[in-house]
C-alpha positions in Angstrom: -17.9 -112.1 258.9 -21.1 -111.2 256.5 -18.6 -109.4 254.9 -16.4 -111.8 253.8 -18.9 -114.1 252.9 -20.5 -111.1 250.6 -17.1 -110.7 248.9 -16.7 -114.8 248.4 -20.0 -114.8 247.0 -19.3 -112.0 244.8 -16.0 -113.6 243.9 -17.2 -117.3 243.0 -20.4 -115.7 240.8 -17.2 -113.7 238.8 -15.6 -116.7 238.1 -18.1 -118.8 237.6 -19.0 -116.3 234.9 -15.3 -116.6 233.4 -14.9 -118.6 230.3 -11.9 -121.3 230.4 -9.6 -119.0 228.4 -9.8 -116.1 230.8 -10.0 -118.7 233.9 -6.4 -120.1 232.5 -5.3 -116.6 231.7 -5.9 -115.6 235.2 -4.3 -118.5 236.7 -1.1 -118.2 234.5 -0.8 -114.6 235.4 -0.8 -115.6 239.3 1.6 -118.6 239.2 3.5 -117.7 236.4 4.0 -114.1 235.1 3.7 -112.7 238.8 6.9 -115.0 239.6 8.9 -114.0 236.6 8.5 -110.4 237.1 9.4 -110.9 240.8 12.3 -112.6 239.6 13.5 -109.8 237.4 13.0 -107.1 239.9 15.0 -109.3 242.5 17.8 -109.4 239.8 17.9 -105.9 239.2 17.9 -105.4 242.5 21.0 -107.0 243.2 22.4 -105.5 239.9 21.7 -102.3 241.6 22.9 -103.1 245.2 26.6 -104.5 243.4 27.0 -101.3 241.3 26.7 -99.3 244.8 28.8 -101.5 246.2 31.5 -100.9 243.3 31.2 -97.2 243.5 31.6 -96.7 246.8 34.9 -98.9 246.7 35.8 -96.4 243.9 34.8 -93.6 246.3 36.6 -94.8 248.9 40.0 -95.4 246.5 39.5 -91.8 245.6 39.7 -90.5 249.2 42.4 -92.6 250.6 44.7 -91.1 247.5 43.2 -88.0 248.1 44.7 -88.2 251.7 48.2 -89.9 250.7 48.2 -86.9 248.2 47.7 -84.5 250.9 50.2 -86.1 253.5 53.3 -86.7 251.3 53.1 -83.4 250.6 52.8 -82.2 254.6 55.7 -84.8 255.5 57.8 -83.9 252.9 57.7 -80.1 255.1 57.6 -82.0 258.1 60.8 -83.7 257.4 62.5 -80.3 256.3 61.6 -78.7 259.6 63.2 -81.5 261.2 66.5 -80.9 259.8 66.5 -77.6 260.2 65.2 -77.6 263.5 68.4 -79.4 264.5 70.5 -77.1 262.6 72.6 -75.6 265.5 74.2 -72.8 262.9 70.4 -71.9 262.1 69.6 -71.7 265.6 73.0 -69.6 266.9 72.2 -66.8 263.5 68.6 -66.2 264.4 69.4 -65.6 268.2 72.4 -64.1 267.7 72.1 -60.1 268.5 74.0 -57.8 265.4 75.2 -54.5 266.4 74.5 -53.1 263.0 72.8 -53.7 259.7 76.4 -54.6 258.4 76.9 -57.2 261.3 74.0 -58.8 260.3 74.6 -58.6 256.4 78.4 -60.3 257.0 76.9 -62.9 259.2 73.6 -63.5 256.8 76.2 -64.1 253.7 78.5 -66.2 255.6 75.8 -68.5 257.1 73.9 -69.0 253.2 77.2 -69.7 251.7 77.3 -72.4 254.4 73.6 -73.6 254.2 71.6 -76.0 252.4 68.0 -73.5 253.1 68.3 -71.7 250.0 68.8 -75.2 247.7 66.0 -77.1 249.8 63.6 -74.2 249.2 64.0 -74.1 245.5 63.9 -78.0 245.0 60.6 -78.6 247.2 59.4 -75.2 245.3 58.6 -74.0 248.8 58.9 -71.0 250.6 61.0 -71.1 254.1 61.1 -68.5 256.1 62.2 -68.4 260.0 60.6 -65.6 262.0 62.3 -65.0 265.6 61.8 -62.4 268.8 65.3 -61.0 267.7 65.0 -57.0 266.5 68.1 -57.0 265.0 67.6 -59.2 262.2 66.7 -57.4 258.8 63.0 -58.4 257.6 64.1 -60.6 254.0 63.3 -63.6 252.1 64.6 -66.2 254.3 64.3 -64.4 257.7 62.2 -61.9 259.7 61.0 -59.9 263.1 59.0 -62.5 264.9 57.2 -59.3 265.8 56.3 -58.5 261.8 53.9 -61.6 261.8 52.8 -61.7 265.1 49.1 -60.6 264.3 48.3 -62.2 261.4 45.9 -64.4 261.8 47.5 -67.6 261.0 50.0 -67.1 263.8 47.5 -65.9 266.5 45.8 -69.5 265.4 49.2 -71.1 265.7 49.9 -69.7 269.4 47.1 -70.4 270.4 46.9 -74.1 269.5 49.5 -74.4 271.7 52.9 -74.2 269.0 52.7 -77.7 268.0 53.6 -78.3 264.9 50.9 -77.0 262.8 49.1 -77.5 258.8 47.0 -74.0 258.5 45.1 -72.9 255.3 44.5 -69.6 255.4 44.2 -66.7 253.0 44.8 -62.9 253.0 44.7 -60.2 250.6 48.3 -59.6 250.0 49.3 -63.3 250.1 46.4 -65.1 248.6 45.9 -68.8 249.8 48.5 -69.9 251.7 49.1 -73.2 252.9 51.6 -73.6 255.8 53.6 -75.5 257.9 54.7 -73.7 261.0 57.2 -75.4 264.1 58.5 -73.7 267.1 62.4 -73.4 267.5 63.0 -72.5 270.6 63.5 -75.9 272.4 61.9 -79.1 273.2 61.1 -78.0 276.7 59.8 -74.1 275.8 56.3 -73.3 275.6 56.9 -69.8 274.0 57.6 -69.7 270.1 60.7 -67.6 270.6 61.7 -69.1 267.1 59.6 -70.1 264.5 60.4 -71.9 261.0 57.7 -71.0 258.8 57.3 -73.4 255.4 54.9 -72.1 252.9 53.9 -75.0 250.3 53.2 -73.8 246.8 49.3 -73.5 246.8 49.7 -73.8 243.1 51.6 -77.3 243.0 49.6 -78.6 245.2 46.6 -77.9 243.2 48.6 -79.3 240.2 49.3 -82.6 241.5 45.6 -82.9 243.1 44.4 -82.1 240.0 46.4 -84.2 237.6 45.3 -87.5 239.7 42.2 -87.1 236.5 39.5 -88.0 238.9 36.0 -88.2 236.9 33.9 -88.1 239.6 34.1 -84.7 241.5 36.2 -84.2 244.9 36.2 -81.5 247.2 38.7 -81.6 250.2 37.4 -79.0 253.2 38.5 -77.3 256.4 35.0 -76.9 258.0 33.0 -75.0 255.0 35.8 -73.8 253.2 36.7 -75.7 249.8 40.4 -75.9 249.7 40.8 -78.2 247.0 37.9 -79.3 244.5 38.4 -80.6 240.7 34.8 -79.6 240.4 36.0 -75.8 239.1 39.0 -73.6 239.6 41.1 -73.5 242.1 42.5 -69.8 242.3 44.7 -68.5 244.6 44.0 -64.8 244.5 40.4 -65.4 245.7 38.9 -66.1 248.9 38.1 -69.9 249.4 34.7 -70.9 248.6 32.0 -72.4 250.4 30.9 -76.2 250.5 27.6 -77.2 251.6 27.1 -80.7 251.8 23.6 -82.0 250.3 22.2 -85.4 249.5 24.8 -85.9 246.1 27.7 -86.5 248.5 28.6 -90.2 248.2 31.1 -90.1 250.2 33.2 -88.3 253.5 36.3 -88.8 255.2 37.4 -86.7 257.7 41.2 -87.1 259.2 43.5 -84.8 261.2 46.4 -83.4 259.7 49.1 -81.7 261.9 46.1 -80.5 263.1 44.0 -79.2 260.3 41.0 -81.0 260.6 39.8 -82.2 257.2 37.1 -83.8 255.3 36.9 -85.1 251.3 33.5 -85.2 249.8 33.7 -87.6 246.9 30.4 -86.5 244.9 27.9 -89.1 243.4 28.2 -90.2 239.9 25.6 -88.7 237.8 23.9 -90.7 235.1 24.5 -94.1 237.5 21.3 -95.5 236.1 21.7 -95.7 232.5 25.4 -96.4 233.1 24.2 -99.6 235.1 21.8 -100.7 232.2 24.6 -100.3 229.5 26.8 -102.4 231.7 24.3 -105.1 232.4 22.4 -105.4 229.4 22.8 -108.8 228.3 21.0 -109.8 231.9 18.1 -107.4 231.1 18.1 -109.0 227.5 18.0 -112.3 228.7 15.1 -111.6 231.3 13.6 -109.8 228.3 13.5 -112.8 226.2 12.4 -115.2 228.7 9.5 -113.1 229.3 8.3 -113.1 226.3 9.2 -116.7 225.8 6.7 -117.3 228.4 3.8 -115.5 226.8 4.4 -116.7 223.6 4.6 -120.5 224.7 1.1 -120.0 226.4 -0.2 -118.1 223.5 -2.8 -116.3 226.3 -2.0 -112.9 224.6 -2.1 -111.5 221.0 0.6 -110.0 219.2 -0.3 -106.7 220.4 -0.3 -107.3 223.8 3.2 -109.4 223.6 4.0 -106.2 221.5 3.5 -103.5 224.1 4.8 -106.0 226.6 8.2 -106.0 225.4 8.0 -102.0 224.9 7.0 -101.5 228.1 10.0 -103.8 230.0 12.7 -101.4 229.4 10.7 -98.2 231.0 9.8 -100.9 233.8 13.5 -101.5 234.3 14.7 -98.0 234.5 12.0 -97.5 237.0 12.9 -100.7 239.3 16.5 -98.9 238.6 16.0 -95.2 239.6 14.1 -96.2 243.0 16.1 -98.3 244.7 17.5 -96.7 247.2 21.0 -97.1 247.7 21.0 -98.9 251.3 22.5 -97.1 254.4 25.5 -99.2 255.0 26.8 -98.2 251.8 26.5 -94.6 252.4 28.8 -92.8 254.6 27.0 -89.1 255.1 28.2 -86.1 256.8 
């Protein structure tokens, strides 16, 4: 209590002390200049929150076309293996046991004079391939052992995931990045992929059409840490898929399951969001700017110097209020 009637003490002798000028100057600071820079960093504040607001509804736009991207291009395969999963001619050649290379050749050139598998493959510039358990056929283009594939990697995953129908990324030395779509033939009711219809989507399209949707902000599309897809550098298909780690710049992730492939988009933070959010809202920080300085000027309590480094100072204030503000956790959605 002696305390705080020590500091009073001290207090009223300092003003007591205090000509009229400085008592006025004080007072007009308090009631005055305290609330109009309150004000301003309220405002900016809410000029800030709105521009997070925008880009994550631009974030989000770029993941859901990200995903439509990615799933036209699986259903479009999807549909394929549909038809030709009820193709009974497709089904009877593949089982069918030849008693010599020639059989086979006779009944290989009869069936593709008679199918639509060669035409579908070079319109959806795909590759289609159907592997059975059948040792006569001849390994080729459109058909192969079931036993030439069955330890690869991408068909041990398969199996074991139980022969649904199946989106796999994989990669390999001979083959480069692959991505496939892989259905069982053997029957609805058959839990062994006697039959298998293997459609291999061009890796290279797709990275065409992903990368012609002219995102600026950058976009990586992952299967656990791989990066399958990214416009942040090149995609290329003769090399190993790269790494992702996810880090505070990630504005955005969506995961979704896709025949499934379990995958995520990172959508990346704009860089340079400050300035950018100054440029657009200039005339507001002009017009706080001027009222400010309206406000010193109409008191006359400071000298042209003063108003001068006033109004040079604003702008640096401004950036400052800008560049920590946090961007509020309902509008982030983090890994």
């Amino acid at each position: 209590m002696n305390r705080f009637h020590h500091v009073r003490i001290k207090l009223e002798s300092f003003l007591n002390n205090l000509s009229l000028k400085k008592k006025l100057r004080y007072l007009y600071f308090l009631c005055i200049l305290v609330p109009i820079f309150l004000t301003d960093i309220v405002i900016l504040h809410a000029l800030a929150k709105n521009e997070h607001a925008e880009q994550l509804h631009q974030m989000e736009k770029i993941a859901k076309s990200v995903q439509s991207m990615l799933s036209a291009a699986t259903e479009d395969s999807a549909l394929i293996s549909t038809s030709l999963y009820m193709d009974n001619s497709l089904q009877d050649f593949v089982s069918r046991q030849y008693a010599s290379p020639q059989d086979y050749f006779s009944n290989y050139r009869e069936y593709i004079h008679n199918s639509l598998l060669q035409g579908v493959s070079r319109i959806t510039n795909s590759v289609i391939r159907v592997y059975a358990d059948n040792e006569t056929l001849i390994n080729g283009s459109e058909f192969a052992r079931l036993s030439t594939v069955s330890q690869e990697p991408w068909y041990q995953q398969y199996t074991a995931d139980g022969y649904s129908p199946r989106l796999l990324f994989s990669y390999d030395e001979t083959d480069g990045r692959q991505v496939l779509f892989l259905r069982g033939m053997n029957g609805l009711y058959s839990n062994k992929a006697e039959r298998l219809l293997c459609i291999e989507i061009n890796y290279s399209t797709l990275d065409r059409d992903f990368q012609n949707m002219g995102y600026n902000d950058s976009v990586y599309v992952c299967s656990g840490n791989r990066i399958l897809l990214t416009n942040a550098m090149p995609n290329y298909r003769w090399q190993p898929y790269d790494t992702f780690s996810p880090s505070d710049s990630v504005g955005l992730s969506q995961h979704f399951t896709l025949y499934g492939e379990d995958l995520d988009i990172y959508v990346m933070e704009p860089s340079g969001n400050v300035l950018a959010l100054i440029r657009q809202n200039i005339h507001i920080l002009i017009l706080l700017l001027i009222l400010t300085v309206a406000v010193y000027w109409r008191m006359g309590l400071f000298s042209n110097e003063a108003v001068s480094g006033v109004v040079k100072s604003i702008p640096f204030i401004a950036i400052a209020v800008l560049a920590l503000i946090p961007t509020p956790e309902k509008y982030r959605d983090r890994p």
